[in-house]
C-alpha positions in Angstrom: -8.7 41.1 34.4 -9.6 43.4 31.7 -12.6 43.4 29.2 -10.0 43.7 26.1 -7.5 40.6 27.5 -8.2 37.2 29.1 -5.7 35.4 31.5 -4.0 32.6 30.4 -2.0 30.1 32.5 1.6 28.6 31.0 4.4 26.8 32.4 8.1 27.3 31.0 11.4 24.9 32.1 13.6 26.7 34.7 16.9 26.1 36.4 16.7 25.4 40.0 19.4 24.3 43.0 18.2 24.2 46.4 21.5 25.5 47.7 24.9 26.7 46.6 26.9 24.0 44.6 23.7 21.9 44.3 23.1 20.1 41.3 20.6 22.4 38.8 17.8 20.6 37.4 15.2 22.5 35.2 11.9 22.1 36.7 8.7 23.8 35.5 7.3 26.7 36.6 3.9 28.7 36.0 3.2 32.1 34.6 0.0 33.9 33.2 0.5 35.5 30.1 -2.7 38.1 29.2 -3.8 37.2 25.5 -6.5 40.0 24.0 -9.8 38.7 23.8 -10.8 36.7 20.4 -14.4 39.2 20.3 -14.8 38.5 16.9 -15.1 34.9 17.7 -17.2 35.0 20.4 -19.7 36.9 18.3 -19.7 34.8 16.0 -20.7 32.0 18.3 -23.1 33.7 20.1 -25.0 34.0 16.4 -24.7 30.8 15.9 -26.3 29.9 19.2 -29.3 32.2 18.5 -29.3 31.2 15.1 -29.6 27.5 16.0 -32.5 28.6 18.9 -34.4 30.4 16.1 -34.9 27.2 14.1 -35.8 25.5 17.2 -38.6 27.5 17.6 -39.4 27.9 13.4 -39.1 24.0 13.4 -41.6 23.8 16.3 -44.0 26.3 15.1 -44.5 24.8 11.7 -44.5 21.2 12.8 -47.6 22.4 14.9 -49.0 24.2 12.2 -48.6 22.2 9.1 -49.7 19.5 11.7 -52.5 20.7 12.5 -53.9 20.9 8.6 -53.0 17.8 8.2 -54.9 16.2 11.2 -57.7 18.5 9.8 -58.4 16.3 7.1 -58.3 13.1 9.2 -54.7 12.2 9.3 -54.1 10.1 12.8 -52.5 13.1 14.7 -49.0 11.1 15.2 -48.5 10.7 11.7 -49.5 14.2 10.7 -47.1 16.2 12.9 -44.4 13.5 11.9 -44.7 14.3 8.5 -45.1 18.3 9.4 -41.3 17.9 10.3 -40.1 16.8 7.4 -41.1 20.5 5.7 -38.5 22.4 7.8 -35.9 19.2 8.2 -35.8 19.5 4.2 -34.8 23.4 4.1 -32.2 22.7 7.2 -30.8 20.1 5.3 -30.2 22.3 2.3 -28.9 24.8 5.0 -26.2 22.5 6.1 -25.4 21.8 2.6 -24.7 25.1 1.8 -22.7 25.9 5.3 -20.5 22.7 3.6 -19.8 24.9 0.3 -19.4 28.5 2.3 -15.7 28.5 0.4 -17.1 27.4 -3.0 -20.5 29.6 -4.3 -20.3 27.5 -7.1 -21.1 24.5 -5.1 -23.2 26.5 -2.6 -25.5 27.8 -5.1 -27.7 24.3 -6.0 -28.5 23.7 -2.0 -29.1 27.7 -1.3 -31.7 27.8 -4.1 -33.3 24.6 -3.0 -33.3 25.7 0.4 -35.4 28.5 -0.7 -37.8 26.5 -2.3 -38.5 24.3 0.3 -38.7 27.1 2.3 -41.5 28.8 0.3 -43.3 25.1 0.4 -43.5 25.4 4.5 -44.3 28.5 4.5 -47.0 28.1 2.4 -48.4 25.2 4.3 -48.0 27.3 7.6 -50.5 30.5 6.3 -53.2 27.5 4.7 -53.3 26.0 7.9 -54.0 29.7 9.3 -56.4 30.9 6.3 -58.7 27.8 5.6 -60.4 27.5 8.9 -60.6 31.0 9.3 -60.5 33.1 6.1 -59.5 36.3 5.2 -59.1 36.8 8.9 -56.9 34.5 9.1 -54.5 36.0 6.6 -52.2 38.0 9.1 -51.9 35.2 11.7 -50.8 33.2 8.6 -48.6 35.6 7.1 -46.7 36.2 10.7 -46.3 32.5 11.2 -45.0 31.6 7.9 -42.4 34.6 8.2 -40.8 32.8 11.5 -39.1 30.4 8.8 -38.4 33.2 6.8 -36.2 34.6 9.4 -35.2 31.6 10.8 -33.5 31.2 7.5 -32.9 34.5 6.7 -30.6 34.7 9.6 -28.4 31.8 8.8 -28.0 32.6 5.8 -26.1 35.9 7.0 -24.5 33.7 9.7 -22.9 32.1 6.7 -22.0 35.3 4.6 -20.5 36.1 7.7 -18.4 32.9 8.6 -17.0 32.7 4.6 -13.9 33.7 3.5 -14.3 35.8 0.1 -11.9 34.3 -2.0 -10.4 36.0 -5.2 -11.3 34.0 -8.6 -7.8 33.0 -8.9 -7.6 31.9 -5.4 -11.5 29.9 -6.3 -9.8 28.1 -9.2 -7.1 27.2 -6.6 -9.2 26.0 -4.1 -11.0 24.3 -6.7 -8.3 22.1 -8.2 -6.5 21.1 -5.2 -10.4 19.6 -3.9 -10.6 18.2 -7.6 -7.2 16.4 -6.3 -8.0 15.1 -3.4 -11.6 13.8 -4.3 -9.5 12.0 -7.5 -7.4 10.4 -4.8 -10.1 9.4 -2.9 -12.2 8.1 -5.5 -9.4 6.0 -6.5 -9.4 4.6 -3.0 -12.8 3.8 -3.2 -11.8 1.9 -6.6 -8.9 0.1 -5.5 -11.3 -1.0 -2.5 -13.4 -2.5 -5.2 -10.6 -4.4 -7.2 -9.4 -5.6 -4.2 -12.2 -7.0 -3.0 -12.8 -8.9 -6.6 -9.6 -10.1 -6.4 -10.1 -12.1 -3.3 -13.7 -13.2 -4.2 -11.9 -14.1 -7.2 -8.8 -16.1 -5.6 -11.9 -17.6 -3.1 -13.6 -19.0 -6.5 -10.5 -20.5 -7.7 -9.3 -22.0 -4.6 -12.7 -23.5 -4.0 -13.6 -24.9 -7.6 -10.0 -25.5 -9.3 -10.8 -22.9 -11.6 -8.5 -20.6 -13.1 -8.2 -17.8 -16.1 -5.7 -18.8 -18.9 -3.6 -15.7 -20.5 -3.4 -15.9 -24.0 0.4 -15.4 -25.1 0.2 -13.7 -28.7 -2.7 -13.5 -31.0 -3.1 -15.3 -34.0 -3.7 -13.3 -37.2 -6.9 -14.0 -38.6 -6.2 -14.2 -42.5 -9.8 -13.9 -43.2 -10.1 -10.7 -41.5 -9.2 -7.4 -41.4 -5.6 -6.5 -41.8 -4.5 -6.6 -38.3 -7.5 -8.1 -36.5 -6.6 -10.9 -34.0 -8.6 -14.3 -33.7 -8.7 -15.5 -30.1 -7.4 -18.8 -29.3 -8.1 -20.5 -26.2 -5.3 -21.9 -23.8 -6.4 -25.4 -24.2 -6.2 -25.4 -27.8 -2.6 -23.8 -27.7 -1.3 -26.2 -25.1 -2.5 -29.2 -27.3 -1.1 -27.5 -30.3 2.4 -27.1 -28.6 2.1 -30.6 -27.0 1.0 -32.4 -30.5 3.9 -30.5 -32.2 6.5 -31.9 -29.3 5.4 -35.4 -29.6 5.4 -35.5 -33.6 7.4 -33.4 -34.8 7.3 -34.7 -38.8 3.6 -34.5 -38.6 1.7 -32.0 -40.9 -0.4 -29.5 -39.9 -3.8 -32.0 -41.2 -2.2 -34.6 -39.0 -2.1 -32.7 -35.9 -5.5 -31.2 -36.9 -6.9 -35.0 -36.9 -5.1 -36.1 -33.7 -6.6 -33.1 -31.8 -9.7 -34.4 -32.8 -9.8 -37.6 -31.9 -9.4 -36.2 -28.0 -12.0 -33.7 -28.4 -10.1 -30.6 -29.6 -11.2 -28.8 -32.6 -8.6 -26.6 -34.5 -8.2 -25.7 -37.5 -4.3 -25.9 -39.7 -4.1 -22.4 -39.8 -4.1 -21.7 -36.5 -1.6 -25.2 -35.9 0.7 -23.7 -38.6 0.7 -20.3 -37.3 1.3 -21.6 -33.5 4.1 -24.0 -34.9 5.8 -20.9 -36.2 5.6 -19.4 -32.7 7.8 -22.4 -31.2 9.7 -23.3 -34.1 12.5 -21.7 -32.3 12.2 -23.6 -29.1 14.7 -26.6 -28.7 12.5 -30.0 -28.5 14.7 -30.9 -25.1 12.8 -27.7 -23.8 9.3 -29.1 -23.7 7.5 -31.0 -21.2 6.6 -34.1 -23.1 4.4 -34.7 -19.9 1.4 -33.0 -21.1 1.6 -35.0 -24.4 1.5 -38.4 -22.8 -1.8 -37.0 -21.0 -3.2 -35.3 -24.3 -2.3 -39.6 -25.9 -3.6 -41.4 -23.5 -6.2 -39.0 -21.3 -8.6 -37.7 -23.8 -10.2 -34.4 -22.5 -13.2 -32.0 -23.8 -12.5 -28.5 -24.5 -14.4 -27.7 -21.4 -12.5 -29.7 -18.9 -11.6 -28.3 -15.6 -8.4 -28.2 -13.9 -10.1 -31.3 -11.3 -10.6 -33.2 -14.0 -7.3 -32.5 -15.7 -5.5 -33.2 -13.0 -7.7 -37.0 -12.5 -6.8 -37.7 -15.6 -3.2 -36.8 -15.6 -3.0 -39.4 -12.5 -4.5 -42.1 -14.2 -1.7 -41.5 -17.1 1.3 -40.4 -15.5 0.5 -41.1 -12.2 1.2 -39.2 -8.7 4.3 -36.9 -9.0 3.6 -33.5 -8.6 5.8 -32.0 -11.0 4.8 -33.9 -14.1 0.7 -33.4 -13.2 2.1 -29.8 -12.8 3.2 -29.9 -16.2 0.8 -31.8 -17.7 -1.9 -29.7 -16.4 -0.3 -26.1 -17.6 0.3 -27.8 -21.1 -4.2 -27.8 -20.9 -4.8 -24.7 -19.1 -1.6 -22.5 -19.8 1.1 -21.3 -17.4 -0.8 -19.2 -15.3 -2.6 -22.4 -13.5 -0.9 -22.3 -10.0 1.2 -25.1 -8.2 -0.4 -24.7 -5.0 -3.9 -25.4 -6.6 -2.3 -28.2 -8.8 -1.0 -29.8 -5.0 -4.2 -29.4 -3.4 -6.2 -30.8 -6.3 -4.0 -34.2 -6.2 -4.0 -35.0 -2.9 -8.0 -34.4 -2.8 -7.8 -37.2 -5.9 -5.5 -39.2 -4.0 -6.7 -39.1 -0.9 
């Protein structure tokens, strides 16, 4: 085996008859192929080994030191070198960081420079705990100890020159779009997470309390405002509108304004003349005249909920599903679900 090549074992399919006129089957068979040593790879983690043995010992030598000025002052001994570590864990951290980034300076910058600041914090914590008790001849034990972090660092920080790719600016801007891509996709994972899970809190709402939205069809032009500028109207109101409209159609507008009323609905003949247009091409035979029998003879507030819709469509029009369905979208709008409509009548039935 030579220094320059390492010995590596394969296996490869070959034909193979016991005898003459046998049957050949391809069996497998093992060969060493000699592949030229990777040096620049072992190197590199042979660094990084004594790279990651030097911060053991720069981690342990300031913990002890800054340790040591703290307990100095009183601090229960546990506490104080706990709180020693957290010096050097803070410039690591920023290390890491910056290892992260190697590919991007841009990115590596922020950590790099507050690496070196937390750095110069430890470091001048290691040479007080040297100086104070001792004085000025305590100055060159403090300086030596504070420069083991120094070249703790100093060292990784060549590790990672070394272990980054130089890239070219246009290659940078390359690098940097396609991660601009994927962090967009991901953050919109991370958003559609979020819908998702308001959507089923949402459906969990509904299904527990008979509660659901109501999607307003059109907006009605508000003639005392702007030119343009909707007025909202709420489901229940249209629903009544459309219903009043199906049940009397030669009624005027201050008719249907003073029927709603009566069953707690308050509208004005604007809005009834402006939804009356909106159906006025709809064939009478095409309404559910359901609703209107509950909106006669079950008044309702504005503020009614599907429940009690649907308890008061029972006691007018009885049991079947299909008319309480339609009575109950006439109130809340289409969107109100059939499913919920069947579960709320046989809890009122049951």
């Amino acid at each position: 085996m030579s220094l320059l090549t390492r010995n590596v074992k394969r296996t490869r399919l070959v034909p193979f008859a016991p005898s003459l006129g046998a049957p050949v089957e391809l069996v497998e068979e093992e060969y060493t192929v000699a592949v030229p040593r990777d040096w620049d790879r072992a190197v590199l983690g042979t660094a990084a080994a004594g790279t990651g043995l030097l911060l053991a010992l720069a981690v342990t030598w300031s913990t002890a030191s800054i340790g040591g000025l703290l307990a100095l002052n009183g601090v229960e001994k546990s506490i104080a070198y706990a709180v020693a570590a957290v010096f050097d864990l803070a410039w690591i951290i920023c290390m890491a960081l910056e290892w992260l980034a190697r590919h991007d300076p841009h990115r590596a910058r922020a950590p790099r420079i507050a690496g070196f600041v937390f750095l110069g914090i430890s470091m001048a914590a290691i040479a007080t705990r040297e100086i104070l008790p001792h004085g000025y001849s305590g100055i060159a034990v403090g300086a030596i100890g504070a420069a083991v972090s120094l070249v703790a660092k100093g060292v990784w920080t060549l590790v990672i020159k070394a272990s980054a790719k130089e890239l070219s600016p246009i290659a940078q801007q390359y690098v940097a779009r396609r991660r601009a891509a994927a962090g967009a996709e991901l953050a919109m994972a991370g958003v559609e997470r979020q819908l998702a899970r308001s959507r089923h809190q949402l459906d969990a709402y509904r299904e527990a309390y008979g509660h659901d939205t109501v999607t307003v069809e059109r907006p009605i032009p508000d003639p005392n405002g702007p030119s343009g500028q909707p007025v909202r109207v709420s489901g229940t109101v249209r629903s009544a509108v459309r219903a009043a409209l199906t049940t009397m159609p030669d009624a005027s507008t201050a008719d249907i304004v003073e029927q709603l009323a009566r069953v707690g609905i308050d509208t004005d003949e604007d809005t009834v003349r402006t939804l009356s247009e909106s159906v006025s091409g709809q064939h009478p035979d095409s309404q559910d005249s359901s609703s209107a029998t509950v909106l006669a003879l079950a008044p309702h507030a504005p503020d009614d909920t599907i429940t009690d819709t649907v308890r008061s469509a029972v006691r007018s029009v009885g049991q079947d599903l299909d008319t309480v369905l339609a009575a109950v979208r006439r109130v809340h709008g289409t969107a109100v679900k059939r499913e919920t409509v069947r579960r709320l009548l046989s809890r009122s039935t049951g």
